[in-house]
mmCIF entry with sequence, helices, sheets and N, C-alpha, C, O atoms, coordinates in Angstrom:
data_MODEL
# 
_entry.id   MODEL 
# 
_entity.id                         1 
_entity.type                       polymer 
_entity.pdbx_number_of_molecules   1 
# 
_entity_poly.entity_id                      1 
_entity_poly.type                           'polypeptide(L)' 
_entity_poly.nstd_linkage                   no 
_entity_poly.nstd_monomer                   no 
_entity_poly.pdbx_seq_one_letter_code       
;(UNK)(UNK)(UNK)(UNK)(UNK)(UNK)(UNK)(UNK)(UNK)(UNK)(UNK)(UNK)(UNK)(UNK)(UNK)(UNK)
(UNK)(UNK)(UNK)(UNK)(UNK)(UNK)(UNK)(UNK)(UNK)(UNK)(UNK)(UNK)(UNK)(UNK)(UNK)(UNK)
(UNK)(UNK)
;
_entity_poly.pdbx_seq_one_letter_code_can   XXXXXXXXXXXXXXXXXXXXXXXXXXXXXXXXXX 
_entity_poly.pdbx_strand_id                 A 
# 
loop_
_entity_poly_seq.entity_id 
_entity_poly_seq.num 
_entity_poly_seq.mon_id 
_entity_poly_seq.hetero 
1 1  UNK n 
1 2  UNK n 
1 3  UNK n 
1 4  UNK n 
1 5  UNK n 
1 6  UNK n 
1 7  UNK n 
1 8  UNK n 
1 9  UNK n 
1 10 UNK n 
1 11 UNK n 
1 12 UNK n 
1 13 UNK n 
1 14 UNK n 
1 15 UNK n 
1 16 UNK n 
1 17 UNK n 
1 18 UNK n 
1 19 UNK n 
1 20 UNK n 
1 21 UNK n 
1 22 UNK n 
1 23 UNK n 
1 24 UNK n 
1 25 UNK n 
1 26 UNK n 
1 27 UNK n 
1 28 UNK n 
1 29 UNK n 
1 30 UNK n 
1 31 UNK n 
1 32 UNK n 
1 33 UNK n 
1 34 UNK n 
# 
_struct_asym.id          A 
_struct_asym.entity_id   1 
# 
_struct_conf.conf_type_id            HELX_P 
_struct_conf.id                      HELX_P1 
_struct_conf.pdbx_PDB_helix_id       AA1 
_struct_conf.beg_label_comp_id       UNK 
_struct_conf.beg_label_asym_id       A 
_struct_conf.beg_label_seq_id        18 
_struct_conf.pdbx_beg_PDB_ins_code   ? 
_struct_conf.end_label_comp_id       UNK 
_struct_conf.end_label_asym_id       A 
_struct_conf.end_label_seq_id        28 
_struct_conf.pdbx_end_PDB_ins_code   ? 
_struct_conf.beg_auth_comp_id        UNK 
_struct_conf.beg_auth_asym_id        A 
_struct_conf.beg_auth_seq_id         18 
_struct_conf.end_auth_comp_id        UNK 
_struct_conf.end_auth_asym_id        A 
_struct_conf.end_auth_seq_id         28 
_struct_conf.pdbx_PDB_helix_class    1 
_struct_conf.details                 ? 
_struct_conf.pdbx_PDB_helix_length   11 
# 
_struct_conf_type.id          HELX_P 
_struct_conf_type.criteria    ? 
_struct_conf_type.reference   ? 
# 
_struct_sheet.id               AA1 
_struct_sheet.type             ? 
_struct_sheet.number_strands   2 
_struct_sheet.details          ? 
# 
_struct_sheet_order.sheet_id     AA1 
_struct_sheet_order.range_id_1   1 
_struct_sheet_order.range_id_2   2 
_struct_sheet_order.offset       ? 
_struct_sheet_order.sense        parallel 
# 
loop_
_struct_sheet_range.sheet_id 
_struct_sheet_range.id 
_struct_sheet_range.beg_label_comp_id 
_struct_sheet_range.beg_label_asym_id 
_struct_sheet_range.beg_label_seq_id 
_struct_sheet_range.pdbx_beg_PDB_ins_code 
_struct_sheet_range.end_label_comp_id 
_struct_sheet_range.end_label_asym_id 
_struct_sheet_range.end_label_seq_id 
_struct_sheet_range.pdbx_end_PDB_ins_code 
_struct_sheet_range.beg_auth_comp_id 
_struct_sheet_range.beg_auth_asym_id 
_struct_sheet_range.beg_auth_seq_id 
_struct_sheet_range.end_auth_comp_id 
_struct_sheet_range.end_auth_asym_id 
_struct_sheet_range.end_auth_seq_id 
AA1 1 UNK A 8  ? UNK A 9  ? UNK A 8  UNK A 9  
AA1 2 UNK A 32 ? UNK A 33 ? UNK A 32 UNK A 33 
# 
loop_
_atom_site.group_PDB 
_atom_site.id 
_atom_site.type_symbol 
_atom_site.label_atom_id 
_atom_site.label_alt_id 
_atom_site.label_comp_id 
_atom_site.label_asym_id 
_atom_site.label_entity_id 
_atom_site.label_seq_id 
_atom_site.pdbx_PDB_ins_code 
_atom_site.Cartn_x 
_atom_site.Cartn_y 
_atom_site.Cartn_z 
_atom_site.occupancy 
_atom_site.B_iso_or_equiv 
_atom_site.pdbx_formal_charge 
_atom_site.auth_seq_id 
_atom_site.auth_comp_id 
_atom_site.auth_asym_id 
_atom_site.auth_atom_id 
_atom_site.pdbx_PDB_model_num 
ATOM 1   N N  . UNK A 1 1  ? 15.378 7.132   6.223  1.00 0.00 ? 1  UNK A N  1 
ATOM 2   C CA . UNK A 1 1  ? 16.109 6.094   5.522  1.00 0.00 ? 1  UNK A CA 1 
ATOM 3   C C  . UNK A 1 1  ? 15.885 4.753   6.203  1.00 0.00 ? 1  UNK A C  1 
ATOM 4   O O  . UNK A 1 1  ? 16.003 4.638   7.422  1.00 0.00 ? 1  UNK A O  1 
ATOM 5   N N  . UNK A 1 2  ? 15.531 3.648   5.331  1.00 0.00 ? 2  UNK A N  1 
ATOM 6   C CA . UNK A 1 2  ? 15.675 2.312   5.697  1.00 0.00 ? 2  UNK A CA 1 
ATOM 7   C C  . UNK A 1 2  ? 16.966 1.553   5.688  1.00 0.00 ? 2  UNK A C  1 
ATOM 8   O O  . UNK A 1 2  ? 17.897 1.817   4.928  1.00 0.00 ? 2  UNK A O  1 
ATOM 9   N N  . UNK A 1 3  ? 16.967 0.513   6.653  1.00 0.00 ? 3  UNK A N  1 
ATOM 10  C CA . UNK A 1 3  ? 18.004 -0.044  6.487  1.00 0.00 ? 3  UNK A CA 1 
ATOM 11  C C  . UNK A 1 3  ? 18.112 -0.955  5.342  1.00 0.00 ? 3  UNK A C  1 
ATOM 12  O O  . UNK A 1 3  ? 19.042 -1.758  5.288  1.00 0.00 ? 3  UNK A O  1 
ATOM 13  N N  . UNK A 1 4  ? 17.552 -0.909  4.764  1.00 0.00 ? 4  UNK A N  1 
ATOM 14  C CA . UNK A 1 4  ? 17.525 -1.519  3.217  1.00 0.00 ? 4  UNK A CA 1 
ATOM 15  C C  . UNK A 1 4  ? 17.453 -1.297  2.102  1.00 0.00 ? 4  UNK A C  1 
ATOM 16  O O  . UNK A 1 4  ? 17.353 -2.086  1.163  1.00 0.00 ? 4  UNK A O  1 
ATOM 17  N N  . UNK A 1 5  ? 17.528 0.576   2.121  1.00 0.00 ? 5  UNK A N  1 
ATOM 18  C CA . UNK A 1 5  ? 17.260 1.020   1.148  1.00 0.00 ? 5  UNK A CA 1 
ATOM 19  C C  . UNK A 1 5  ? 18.161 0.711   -0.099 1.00 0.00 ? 5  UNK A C  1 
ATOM 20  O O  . UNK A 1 5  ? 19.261 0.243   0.196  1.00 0.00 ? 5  UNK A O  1 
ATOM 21  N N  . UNK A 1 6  ? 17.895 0.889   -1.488 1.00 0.00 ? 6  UNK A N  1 
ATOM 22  C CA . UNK A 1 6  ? 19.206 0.832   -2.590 1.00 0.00 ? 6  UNK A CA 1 
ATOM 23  C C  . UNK A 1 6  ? 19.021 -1.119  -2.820 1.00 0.00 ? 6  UNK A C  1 
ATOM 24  O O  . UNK A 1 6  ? 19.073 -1.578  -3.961 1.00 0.00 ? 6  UNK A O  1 
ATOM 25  N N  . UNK A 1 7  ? 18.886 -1.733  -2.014 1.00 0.00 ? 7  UNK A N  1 
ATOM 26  C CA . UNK A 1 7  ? 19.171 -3.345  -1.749 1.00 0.00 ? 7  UNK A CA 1 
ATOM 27  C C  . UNK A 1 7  ? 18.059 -4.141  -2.282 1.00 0.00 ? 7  UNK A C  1 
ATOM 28  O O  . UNK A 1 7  ? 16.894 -3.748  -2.224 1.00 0.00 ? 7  UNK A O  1 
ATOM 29  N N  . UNK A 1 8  ? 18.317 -4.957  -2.661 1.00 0.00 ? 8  UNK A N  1 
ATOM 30  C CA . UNK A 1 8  ? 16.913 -6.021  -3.642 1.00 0.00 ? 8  UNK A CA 1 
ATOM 31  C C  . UNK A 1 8  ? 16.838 -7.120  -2.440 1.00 0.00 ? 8  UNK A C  1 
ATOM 32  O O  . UNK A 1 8  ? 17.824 -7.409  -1.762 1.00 0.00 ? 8  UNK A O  1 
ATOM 33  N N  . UNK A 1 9  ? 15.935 -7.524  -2.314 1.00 0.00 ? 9  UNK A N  1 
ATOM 34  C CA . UNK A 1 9  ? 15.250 -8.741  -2.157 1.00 0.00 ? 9  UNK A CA 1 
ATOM 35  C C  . UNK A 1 9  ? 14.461 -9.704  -2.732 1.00 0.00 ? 9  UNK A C  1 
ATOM 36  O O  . UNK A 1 9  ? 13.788 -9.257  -3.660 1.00 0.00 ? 9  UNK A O  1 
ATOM 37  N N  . UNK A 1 10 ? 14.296 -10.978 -2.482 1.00 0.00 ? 10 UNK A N  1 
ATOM 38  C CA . UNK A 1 10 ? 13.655 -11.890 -3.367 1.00 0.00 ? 10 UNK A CA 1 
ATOM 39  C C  . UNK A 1 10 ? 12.948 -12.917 -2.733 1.00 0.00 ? 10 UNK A C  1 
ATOM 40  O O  . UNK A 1 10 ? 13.499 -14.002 -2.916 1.00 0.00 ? 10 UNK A O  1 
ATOM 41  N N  . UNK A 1 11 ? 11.885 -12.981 -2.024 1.00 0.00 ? 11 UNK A N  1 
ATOM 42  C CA . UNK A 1 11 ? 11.512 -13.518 -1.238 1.00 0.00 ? 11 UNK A CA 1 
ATOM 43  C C  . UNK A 1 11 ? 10.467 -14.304 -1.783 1.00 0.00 ? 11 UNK A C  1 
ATOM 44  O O  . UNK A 1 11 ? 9.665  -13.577 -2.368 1.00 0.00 ? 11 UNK A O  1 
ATOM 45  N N  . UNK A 1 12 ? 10.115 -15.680 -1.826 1.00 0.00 ? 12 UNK A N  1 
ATOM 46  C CA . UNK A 1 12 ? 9.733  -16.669 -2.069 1.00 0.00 ? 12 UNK A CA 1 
ATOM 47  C C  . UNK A 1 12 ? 8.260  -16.774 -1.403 1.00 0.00 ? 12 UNK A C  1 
ATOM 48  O O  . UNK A 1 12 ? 8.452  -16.521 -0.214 1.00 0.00 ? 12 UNK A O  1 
ATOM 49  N N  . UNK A 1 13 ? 7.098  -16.988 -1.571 1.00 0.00 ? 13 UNK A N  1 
ATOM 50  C CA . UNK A 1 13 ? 5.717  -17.359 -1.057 1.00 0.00 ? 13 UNK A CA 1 
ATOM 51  C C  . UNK A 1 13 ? 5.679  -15.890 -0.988 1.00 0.00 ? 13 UNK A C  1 
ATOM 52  O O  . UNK A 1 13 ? 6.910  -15.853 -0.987 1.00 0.00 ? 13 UNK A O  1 
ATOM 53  N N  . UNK A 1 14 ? 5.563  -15.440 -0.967 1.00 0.00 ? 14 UNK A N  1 
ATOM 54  C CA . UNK A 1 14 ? 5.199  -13.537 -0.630 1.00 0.00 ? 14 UNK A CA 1 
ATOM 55  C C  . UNK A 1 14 ? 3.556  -13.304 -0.851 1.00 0.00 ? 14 UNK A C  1 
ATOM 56  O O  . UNK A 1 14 ? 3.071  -12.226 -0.507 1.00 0.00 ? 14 UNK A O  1 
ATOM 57  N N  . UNK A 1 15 ? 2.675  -14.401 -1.464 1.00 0.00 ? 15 UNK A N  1 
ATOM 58  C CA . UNK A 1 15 ? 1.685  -13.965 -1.798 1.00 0.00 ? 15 UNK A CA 1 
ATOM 59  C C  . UNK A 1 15 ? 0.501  -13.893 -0.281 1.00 0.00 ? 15 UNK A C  1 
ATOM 60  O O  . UNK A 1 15 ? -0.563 -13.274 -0.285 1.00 0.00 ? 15 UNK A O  1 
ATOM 61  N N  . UNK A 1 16 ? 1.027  -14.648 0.833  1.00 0.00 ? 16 UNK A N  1 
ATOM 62  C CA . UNK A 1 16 ? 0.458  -14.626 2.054  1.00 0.00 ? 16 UNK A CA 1 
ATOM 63  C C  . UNK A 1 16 ? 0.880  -15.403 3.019  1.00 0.00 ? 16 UNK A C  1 
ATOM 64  O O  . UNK A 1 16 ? 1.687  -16.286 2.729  1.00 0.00 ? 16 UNK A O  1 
ATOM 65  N N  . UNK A 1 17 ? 0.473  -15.266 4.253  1.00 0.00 ? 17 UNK A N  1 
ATOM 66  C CA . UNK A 1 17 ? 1.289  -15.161 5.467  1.00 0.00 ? 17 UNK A CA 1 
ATOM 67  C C  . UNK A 1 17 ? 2.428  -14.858 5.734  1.00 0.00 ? 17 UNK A C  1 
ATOM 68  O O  . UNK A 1 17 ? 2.465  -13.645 5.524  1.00 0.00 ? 17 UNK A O  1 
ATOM 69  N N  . UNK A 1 18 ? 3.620  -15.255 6.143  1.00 0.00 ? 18 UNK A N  1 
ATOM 70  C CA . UNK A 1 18 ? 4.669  -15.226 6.854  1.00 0.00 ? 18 UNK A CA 1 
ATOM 71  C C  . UNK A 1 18 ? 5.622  -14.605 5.670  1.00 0.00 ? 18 UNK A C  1 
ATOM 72  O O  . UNK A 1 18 ? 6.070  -13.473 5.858  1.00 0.00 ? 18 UNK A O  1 
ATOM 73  N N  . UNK A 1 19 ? 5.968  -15.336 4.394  1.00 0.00 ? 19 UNK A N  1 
ATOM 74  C CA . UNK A 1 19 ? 6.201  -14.504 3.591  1.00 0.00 ? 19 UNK A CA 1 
ATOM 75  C C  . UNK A 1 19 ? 5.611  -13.459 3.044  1.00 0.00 ? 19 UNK A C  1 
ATOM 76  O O  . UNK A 1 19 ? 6.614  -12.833 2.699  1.00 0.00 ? 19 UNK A O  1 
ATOM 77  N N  . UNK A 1 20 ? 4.940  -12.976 2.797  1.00 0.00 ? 20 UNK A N  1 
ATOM 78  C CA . UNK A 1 20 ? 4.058  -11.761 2.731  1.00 0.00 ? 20 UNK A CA 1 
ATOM 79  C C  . UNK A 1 20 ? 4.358  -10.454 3.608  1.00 0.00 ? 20 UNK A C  1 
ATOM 80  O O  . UNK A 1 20 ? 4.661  -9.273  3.434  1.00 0.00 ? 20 UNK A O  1 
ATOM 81  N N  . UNK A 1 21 ? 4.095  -11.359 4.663  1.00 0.00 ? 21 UNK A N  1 
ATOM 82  C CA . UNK A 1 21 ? 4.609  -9.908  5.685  1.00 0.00 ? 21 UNK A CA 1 
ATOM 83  C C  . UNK A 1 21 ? 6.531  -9.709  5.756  1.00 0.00 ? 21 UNK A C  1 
ATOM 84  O O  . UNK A 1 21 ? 7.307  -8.825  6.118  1.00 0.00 ? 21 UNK A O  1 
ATOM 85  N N  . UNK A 1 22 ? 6.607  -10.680 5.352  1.00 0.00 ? 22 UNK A N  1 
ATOM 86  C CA . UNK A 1 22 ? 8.026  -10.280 5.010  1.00 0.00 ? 22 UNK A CA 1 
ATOM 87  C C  . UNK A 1 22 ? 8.419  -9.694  4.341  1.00 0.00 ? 22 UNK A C  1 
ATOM 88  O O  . UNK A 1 22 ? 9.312  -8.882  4.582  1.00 0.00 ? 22 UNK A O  1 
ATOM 89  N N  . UNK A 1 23 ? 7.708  -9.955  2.852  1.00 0.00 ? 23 UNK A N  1 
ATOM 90  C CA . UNK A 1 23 ? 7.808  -8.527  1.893  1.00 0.00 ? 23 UNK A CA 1 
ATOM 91  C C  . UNK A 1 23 ? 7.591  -7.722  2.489  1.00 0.00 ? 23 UNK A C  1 
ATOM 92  O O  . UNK A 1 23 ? 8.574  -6.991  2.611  1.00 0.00 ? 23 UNK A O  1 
ATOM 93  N N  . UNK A 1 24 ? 6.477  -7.289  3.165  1.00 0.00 ? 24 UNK A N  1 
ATOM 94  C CA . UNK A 1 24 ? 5.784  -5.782  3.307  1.00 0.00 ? 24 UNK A CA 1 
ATOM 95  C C  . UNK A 1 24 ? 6.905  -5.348  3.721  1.00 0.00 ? 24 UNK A C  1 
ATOM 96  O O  . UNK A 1 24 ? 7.501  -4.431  3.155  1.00 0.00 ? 24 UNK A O  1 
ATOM 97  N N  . UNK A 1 25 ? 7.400  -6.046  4.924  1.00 0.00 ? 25 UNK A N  1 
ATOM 98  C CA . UNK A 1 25 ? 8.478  -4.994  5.640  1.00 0.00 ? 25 UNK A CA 1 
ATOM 99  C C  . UNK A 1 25 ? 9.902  -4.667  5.102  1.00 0.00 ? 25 UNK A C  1 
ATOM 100 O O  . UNK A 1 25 ? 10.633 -3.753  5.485  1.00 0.00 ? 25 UNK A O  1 
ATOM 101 N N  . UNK A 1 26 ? 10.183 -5.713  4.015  1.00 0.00 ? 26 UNK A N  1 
ATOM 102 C CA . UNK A 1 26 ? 11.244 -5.323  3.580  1.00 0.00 ? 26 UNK A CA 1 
ATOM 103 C C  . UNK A 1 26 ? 11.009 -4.307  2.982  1.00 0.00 ? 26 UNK A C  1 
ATOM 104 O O  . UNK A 1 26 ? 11.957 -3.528  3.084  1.00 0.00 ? 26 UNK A O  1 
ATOM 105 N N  . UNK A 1 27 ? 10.040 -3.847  2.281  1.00 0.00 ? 27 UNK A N  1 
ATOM 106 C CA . UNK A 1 27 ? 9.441  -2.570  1.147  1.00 0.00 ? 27 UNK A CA 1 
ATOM 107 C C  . UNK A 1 27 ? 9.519  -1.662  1.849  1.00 0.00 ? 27 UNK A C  1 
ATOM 108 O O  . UNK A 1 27 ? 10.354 -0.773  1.691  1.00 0.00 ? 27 UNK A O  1 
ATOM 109 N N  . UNK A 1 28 ? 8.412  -1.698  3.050  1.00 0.00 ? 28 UNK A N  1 
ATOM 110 C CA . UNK A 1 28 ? 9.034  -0.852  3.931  1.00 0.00 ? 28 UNK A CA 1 
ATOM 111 C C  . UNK A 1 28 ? 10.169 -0.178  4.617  1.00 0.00 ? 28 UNK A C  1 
ATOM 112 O O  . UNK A 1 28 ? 10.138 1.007   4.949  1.00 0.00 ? 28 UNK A O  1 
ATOM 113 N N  . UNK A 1 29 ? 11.028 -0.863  4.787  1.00 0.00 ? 29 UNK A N  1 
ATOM 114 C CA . UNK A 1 29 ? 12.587 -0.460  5.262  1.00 0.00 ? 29 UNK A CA 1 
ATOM 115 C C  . UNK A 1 29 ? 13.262 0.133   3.861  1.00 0.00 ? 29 UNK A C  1 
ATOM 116 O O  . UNK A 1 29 ? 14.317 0.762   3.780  1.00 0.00 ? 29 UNK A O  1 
ATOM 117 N N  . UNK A 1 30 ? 12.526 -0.172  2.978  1.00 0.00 ? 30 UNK A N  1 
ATOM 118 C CA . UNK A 1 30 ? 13.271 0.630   1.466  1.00 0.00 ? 30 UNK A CA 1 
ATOM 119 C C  . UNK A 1 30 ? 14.010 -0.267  0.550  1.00 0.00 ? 30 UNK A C  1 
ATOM 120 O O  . UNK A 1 30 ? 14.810 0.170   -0.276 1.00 0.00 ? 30 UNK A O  1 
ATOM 121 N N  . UNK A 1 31 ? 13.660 -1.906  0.745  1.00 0.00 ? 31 UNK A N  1 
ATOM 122 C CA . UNK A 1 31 ? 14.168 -2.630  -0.391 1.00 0.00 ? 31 UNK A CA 1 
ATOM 123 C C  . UNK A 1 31 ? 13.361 -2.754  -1.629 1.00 0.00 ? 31 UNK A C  1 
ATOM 124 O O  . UNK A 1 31 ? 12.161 -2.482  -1.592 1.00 0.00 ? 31 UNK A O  1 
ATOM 125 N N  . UNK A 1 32 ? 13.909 -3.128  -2.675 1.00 0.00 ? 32 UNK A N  1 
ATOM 126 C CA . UNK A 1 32 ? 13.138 -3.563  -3.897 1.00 0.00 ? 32 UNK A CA 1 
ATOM 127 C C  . UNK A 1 32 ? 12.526 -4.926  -3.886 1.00 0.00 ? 32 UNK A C  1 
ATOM 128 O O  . UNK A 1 32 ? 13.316 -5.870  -3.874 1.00 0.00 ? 32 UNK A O  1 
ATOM 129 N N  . UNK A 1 33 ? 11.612 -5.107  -3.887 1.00 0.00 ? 33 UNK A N  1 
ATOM 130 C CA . UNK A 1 33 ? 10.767 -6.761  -3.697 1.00 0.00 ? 33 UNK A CA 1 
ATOM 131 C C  . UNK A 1 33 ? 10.503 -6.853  -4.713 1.00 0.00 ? 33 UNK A C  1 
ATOM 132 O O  . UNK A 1 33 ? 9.896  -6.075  -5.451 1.00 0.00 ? 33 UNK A O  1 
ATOM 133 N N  . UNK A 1 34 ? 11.131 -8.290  -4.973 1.00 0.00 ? 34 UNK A N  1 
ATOM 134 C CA . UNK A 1 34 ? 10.940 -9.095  -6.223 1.00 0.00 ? 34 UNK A CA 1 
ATOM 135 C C  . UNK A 1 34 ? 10.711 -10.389 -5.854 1.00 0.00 ? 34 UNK A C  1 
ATOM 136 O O  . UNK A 1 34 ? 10.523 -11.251 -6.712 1.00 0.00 ? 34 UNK A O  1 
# 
């Protein structure tokens, strides 16, 4: 289990660098990236 699982996120620039890897990891921990 992530600590984010069930939980949305919405993270802004996601398409590369700093936001990007921010998605990844939120996905990773089990959020929904939007």
């Amino acid at each position: 289990m992530g600590r984010f699982d069930g939980r949305n996120a919405l993270v802004t620039g996601a398409s590369l660098g700093i936001g990007r890897a921010c998605a990844l990891e939120l996905a990773r921990e089990g959020a929904n990236v939007g």
